[in-house]
Backbone as JSON, one array per atom type, in Angstrom:
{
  "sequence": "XXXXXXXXXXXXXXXXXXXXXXXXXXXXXXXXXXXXXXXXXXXXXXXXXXXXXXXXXXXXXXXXXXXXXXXXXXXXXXXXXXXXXXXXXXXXXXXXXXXXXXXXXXXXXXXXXXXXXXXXXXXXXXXXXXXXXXXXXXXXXXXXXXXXXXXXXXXXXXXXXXXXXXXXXXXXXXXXXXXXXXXXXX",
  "N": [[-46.27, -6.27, -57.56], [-47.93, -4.41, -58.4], [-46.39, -2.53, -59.88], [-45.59, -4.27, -61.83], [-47.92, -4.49, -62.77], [-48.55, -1.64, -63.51], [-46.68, -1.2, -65.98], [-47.04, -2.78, -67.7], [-49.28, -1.49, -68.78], [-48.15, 0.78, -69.03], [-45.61, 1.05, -70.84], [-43.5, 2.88, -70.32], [-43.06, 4.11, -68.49], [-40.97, 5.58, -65.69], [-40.8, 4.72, -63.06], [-41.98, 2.35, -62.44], [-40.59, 0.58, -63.94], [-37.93, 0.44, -63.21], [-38.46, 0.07, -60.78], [-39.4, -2.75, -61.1], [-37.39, -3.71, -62.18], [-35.14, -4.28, -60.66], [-36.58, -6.17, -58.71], [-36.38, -8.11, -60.1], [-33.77, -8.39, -61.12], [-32.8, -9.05, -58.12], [-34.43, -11.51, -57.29], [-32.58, -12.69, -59.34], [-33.56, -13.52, -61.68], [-32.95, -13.34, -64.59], [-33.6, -13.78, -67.38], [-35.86, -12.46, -67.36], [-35.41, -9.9, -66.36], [-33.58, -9.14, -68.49], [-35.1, -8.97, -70.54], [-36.48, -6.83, -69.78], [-34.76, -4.52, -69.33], [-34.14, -4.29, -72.33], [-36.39, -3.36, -72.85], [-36.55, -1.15, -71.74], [-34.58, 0.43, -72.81], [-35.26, 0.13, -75.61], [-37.95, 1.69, -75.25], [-37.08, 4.73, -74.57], [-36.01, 5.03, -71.64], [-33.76, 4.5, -71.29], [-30.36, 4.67, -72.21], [-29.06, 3.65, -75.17], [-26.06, 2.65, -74.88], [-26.0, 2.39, -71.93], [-27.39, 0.46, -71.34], [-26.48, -1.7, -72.88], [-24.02, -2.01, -71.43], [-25.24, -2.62, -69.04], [-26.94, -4.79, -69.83], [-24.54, -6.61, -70.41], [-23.44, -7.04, -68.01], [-25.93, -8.84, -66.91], [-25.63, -10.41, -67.99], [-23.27, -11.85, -67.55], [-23.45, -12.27, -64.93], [-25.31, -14.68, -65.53], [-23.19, -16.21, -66.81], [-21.57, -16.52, -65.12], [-22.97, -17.9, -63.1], [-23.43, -20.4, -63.97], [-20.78, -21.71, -64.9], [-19.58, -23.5, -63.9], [-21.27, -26.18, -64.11], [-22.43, -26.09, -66.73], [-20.9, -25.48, -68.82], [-20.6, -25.11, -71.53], [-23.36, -23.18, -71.39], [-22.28, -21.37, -70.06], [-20.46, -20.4, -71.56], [-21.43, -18.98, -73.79], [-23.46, -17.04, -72.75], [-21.23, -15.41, -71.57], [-19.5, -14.51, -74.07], [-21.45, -13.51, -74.93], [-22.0, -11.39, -73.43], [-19.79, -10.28, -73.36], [-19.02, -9.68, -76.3], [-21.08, -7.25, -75.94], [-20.49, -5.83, -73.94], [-17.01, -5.17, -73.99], [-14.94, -4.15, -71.69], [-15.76, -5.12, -69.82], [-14.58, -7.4, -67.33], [-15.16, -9.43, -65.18], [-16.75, -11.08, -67.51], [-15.26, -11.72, -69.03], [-13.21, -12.9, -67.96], [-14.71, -15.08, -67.3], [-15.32, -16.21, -70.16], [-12.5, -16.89, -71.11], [-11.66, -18.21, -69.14], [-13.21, -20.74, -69.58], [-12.76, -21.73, -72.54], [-10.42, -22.08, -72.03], [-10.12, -24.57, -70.5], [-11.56, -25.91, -72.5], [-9.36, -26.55, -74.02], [-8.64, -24.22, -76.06], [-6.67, -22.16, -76.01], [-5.84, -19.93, -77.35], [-7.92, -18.5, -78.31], [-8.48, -17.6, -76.06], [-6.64, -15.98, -75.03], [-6.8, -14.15, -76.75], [-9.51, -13.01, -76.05], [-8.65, -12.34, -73.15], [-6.25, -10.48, -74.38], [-7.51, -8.42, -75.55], [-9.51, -7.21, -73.35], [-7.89, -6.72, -71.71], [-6.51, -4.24, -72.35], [-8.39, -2.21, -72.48], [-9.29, -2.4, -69.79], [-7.56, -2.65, -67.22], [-6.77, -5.93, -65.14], [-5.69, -7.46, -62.57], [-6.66, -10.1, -62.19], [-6.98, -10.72, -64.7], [-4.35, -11.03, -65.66], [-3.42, -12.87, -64.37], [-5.42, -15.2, -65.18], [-4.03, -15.22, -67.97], [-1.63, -16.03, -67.35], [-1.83, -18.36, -66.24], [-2.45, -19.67, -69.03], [-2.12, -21.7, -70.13], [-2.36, -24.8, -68.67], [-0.46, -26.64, -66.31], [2.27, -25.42, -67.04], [4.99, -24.0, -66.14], [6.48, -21.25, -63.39], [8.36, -19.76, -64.65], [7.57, -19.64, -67.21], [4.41, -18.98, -66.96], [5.31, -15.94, -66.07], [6.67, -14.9, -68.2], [4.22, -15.2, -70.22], [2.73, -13.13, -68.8], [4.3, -10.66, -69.01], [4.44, -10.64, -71.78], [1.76, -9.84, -71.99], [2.01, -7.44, -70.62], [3.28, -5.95, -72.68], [1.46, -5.31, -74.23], [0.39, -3.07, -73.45], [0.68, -1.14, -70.4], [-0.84, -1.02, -68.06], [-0.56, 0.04, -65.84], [-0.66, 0.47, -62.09], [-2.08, -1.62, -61.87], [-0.86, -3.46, -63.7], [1.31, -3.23, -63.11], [1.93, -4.59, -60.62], [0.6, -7.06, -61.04], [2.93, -7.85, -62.92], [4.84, -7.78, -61.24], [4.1, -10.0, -59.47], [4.05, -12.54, -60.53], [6.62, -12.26, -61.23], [7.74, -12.52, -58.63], [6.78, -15.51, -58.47], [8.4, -16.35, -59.84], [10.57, -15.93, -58.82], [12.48, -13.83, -59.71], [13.19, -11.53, -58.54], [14.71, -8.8, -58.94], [13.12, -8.35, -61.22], [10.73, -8.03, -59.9], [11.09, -5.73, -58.32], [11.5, -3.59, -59.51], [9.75, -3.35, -61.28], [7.79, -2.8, -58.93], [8.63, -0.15, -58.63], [8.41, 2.6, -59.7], [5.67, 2.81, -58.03], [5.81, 2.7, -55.58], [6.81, 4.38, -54.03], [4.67, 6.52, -53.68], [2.32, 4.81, -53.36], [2.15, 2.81, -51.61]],
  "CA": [[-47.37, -6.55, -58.46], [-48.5, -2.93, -59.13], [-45.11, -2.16, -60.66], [-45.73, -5.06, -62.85], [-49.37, -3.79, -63.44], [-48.29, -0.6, -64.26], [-45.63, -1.59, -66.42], [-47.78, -3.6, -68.85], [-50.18, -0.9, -68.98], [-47.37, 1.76, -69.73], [-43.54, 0.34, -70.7], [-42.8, 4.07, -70.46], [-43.1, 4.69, -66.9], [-39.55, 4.92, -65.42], [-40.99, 4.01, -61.76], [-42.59, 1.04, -62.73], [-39.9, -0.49, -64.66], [-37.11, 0.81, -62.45], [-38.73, -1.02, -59.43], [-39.35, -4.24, -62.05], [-36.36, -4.36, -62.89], [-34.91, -4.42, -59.33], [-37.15, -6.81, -58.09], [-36.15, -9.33, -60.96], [-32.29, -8.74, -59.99], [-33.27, -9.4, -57.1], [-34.76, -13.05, -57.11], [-31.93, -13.42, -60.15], [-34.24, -13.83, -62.7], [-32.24, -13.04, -65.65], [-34.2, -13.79, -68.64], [-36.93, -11.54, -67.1], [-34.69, -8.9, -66.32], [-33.09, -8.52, -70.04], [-36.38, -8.21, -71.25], [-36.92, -5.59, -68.82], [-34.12, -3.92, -69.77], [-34.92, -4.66, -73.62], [-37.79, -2.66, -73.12], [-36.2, 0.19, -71.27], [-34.14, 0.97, -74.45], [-36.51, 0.34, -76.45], [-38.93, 3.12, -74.79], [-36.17, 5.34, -73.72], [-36.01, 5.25, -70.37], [-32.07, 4.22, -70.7], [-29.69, 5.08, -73.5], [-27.98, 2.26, -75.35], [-25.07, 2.14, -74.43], [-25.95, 1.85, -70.58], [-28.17, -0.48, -71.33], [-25.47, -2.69, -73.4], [-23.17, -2.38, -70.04], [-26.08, -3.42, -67.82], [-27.22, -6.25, -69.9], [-24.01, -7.66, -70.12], [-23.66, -7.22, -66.5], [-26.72, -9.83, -66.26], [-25.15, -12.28, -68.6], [-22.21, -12.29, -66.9], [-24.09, -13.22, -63.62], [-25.84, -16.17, -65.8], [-22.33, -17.1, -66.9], [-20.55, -17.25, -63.79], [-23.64, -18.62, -62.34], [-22.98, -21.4, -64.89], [-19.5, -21.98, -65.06], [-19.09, -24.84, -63.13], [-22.74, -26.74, -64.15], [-22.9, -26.1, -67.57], [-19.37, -24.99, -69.5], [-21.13, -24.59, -73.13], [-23.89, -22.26, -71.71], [-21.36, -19.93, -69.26], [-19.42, -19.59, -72.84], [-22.48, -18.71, -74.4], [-23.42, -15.81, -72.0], [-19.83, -14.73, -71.44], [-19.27, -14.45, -75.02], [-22.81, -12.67, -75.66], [-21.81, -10.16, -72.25], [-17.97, -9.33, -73.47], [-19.52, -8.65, -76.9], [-21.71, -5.9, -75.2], [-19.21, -4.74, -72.92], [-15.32, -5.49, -74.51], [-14.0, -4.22, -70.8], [-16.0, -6.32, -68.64], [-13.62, -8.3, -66.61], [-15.98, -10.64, -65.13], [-17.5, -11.65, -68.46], [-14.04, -11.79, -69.7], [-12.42, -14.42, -66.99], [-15.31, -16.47, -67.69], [-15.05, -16.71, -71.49], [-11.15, -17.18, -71.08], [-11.38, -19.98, -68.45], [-13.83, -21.78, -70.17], [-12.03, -21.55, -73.63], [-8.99, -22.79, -71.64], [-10.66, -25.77, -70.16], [-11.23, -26.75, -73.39], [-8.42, -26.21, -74.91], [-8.68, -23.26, -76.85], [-5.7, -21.1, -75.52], [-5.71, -18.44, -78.46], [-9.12, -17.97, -78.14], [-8.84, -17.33, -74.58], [-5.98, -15.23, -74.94], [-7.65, -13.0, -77.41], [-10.29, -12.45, -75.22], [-7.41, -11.62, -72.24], [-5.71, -8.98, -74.25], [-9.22, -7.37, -76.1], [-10.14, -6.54, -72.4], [-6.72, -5.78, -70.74], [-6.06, -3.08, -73.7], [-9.93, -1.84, -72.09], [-9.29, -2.13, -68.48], [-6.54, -3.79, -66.68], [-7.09, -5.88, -63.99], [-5.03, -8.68, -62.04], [-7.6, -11.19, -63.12], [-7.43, -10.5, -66.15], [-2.77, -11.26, -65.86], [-3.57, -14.13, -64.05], [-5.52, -16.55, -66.07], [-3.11, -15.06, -68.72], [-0.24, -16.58, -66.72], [-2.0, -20.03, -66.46], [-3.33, -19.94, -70.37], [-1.6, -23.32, -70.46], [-1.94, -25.78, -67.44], [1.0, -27.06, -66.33], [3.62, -24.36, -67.43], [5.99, -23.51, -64.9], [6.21, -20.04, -63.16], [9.36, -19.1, -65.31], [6.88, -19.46, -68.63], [3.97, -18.16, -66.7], [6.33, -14.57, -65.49], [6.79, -14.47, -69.64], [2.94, -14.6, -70.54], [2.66, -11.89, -68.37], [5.16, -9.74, -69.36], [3.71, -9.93, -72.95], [0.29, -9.26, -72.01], [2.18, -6.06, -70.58], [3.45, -5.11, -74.08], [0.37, -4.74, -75.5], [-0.75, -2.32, -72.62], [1.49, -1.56, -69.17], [-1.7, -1.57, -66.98], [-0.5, 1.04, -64.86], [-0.53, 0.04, -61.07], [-2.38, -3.14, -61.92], [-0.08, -4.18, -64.07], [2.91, -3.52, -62.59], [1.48, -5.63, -59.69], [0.82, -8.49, -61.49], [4.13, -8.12, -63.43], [5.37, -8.38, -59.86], [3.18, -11.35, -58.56], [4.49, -13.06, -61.28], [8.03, -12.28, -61.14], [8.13, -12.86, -57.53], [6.48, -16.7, -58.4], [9.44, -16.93, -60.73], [11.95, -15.75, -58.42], [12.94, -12.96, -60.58], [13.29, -10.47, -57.47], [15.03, -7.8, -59.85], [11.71, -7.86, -61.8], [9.35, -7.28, -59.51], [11.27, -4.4, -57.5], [11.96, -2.53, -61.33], [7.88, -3.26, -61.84], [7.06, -1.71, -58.56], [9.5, 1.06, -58.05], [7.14, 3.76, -59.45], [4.65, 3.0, -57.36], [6.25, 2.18, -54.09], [6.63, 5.78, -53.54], [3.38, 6.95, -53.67], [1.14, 3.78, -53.04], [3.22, 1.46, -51.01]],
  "C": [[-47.92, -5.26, -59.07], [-47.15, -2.01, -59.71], [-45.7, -3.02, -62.01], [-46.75, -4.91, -63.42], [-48.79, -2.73, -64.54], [-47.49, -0.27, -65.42], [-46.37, -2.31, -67.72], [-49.01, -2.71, -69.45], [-49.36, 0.49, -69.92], [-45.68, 1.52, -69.77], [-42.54, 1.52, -70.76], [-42.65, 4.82, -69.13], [-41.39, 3.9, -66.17], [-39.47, 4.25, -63.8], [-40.85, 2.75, -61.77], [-41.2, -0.01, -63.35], [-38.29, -0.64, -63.93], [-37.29, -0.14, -61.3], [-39.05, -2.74, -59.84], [-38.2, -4.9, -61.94], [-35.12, -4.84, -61.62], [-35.06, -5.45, -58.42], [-36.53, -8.12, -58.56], [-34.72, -9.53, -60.51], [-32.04, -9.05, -59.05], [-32.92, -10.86, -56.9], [-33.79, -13.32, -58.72], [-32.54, -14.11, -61.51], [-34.2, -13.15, -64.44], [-32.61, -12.89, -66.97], [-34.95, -12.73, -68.65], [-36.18, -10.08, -66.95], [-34.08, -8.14, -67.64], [-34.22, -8.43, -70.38], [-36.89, -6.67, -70.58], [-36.07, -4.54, -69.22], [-33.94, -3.58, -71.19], [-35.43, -3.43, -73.51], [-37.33, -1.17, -72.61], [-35.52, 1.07, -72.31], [-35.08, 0.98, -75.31], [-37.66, 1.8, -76.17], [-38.21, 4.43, -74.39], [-35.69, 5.53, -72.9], [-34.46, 4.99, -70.31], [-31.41, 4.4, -72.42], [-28.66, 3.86, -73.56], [-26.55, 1.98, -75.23], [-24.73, 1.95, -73.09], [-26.68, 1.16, -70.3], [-27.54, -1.59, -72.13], [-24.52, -3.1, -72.58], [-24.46, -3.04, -69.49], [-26.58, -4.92, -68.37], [-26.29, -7.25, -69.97], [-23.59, -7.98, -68.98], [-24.75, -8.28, -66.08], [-26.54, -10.97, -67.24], [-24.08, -12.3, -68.5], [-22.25, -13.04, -65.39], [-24.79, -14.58, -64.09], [-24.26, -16.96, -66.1], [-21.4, -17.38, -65.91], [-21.42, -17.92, -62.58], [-23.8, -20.45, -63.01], [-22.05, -22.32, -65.63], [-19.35, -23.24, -64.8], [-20.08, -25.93, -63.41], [-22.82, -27.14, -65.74], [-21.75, -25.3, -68.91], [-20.17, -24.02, -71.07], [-21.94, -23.03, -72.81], [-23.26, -20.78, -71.26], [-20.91, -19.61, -70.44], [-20.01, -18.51, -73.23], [-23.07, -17.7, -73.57], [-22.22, -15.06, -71.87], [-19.48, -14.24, -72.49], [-19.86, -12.88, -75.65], [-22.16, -11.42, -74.86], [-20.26, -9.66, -72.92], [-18.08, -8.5, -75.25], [-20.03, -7.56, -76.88], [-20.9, -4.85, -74.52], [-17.7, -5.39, -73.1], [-14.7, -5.5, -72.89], [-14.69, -4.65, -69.73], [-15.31, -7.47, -67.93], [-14.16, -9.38, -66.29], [-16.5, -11.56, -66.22], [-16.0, -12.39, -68.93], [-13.38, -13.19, -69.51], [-12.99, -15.4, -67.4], [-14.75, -17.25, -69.13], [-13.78, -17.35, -71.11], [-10.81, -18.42, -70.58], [-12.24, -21.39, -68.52], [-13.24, -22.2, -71.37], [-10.8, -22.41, -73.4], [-9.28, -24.15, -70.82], [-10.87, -26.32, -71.34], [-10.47, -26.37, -74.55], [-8.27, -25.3, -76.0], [-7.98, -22.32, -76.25], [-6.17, -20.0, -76.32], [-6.75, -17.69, -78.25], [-8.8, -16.96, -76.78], [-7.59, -16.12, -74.22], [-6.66, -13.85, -75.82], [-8.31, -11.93, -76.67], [-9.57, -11.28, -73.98], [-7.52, -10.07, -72.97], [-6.94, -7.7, -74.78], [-9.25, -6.14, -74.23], [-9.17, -6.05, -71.22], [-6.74, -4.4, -71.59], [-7.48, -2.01, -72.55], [-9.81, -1.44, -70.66], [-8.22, -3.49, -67.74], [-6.73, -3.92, -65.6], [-5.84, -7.01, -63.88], [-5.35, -9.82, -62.63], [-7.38, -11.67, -64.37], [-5.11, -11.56, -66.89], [-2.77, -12.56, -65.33], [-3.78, -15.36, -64.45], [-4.74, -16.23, -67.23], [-1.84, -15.96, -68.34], [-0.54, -18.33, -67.18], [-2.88, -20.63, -68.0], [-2.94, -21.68, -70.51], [-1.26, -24.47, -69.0], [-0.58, -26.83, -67.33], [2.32, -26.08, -66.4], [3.98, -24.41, -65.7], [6.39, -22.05, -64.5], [7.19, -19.27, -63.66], [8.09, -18.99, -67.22], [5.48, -18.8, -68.5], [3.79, -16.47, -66.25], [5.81, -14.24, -67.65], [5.34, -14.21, -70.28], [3.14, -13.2, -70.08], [2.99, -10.55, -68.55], [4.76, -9.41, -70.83], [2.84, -9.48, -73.03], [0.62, -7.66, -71.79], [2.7, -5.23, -71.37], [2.7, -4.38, -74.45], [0.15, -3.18, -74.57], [-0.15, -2.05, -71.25], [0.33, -1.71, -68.11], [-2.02, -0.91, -66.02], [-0.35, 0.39, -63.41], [-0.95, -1.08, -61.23], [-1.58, -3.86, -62.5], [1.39, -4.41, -63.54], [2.93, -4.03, -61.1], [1.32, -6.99, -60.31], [1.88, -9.13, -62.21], [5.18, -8.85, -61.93], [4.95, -9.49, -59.26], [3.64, -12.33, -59.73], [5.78, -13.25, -61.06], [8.92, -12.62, -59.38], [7.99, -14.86, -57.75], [7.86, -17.15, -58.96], [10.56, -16.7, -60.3], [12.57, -14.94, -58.68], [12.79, -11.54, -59.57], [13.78, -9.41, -57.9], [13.89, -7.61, -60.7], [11.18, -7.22, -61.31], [9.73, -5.86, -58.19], [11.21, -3.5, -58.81], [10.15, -2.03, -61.13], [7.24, -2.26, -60.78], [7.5, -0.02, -57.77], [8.73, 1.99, -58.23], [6.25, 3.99, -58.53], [4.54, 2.5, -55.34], [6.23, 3.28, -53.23], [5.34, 6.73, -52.64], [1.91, 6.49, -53.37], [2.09, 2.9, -52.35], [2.31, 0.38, -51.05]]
}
């Protein structure tokens, strides 16, 4: 409460809004929190572009707190958060596997390679694999392998090239994929 005093009295105090803003992440109170953060840019206390990561960091917690409840609004945060932050993974999955629930592959692939190109994760090769329910793990191996065109991924990718190519049987794949790194990271 004397954070929140102080805080309304001066939106320039980095205590006050620091321990606000904490409190609100906290009890998950998300709306309250982007305003909080809002305001921290706004006054200086944070420079915009770590304040464009952090807020989509809290609308990626509304959209994966929303995923399963409410499809339209997880989009609708996920969307807003991967705009903010392109290599947000979390924000990313969401958009993608909501997109792909309702049938919007392309979309959802978009999204994929935007934020593999950014930061490659597993996650990220995964719902790539299953862009299309149903496929079979010889057409899911092939997603994969294009997603690794755009971008090899480095150890992540040439793990999920492998987790792939093992589903598909393709046992000459996924030793090729992780020969580099068998050495040095087993």
């Amino acid at each position: 409460k004397h954070a929140e005093r102080a805080l309304a009295l001066n939106p320039r105090l980095a205590w006050a809004s620091s321990a606000v803003l904490q409190l609100q992440a906290a009890s998950k109170d998300w709306p309250a929190a982007a305003a909080t953060l809002a305001q921290q840019v706004k006054s200086g206390l944070l420079a915009t572009g770590e304040g464009h990561k952090k807020q989509a960091a809290m609308l990626t917690a509304q959209a994966l707190a929303a995923e399963d409840a409410n499809r339209a609004q997880a989009l609708d945060f996920a969307a807003r958060a991967h705009k903010l932050d392109p290599s947000l993974v979390p924000a990313a999955l969401v958009a993608a596997r909501v997109h792909i629930a309702e049938g919007a592959q392309r979309k959802a692939a978009k999204i994929i390679r935007e934020t593999w190109a950014l930061s490659a994760h597993p996650d990220l090769a995964e719902v790539m694999a299953h862009l299309k329910p149903g496929d079979g793990p010889d057409a899911r191996f092939e997603r994969v392998r294009d997603l690794l065109r755009e971008g090899d991924g480095g150890v992540e990718g040439a793990y999920s090239l492998a987790r792939a190519a093992v589903r598909a049987q393709r046992w000459d794949v996924a030793r090729e994929a992780l020969r580099n790194y068998a050495v040095a990271k087993p």
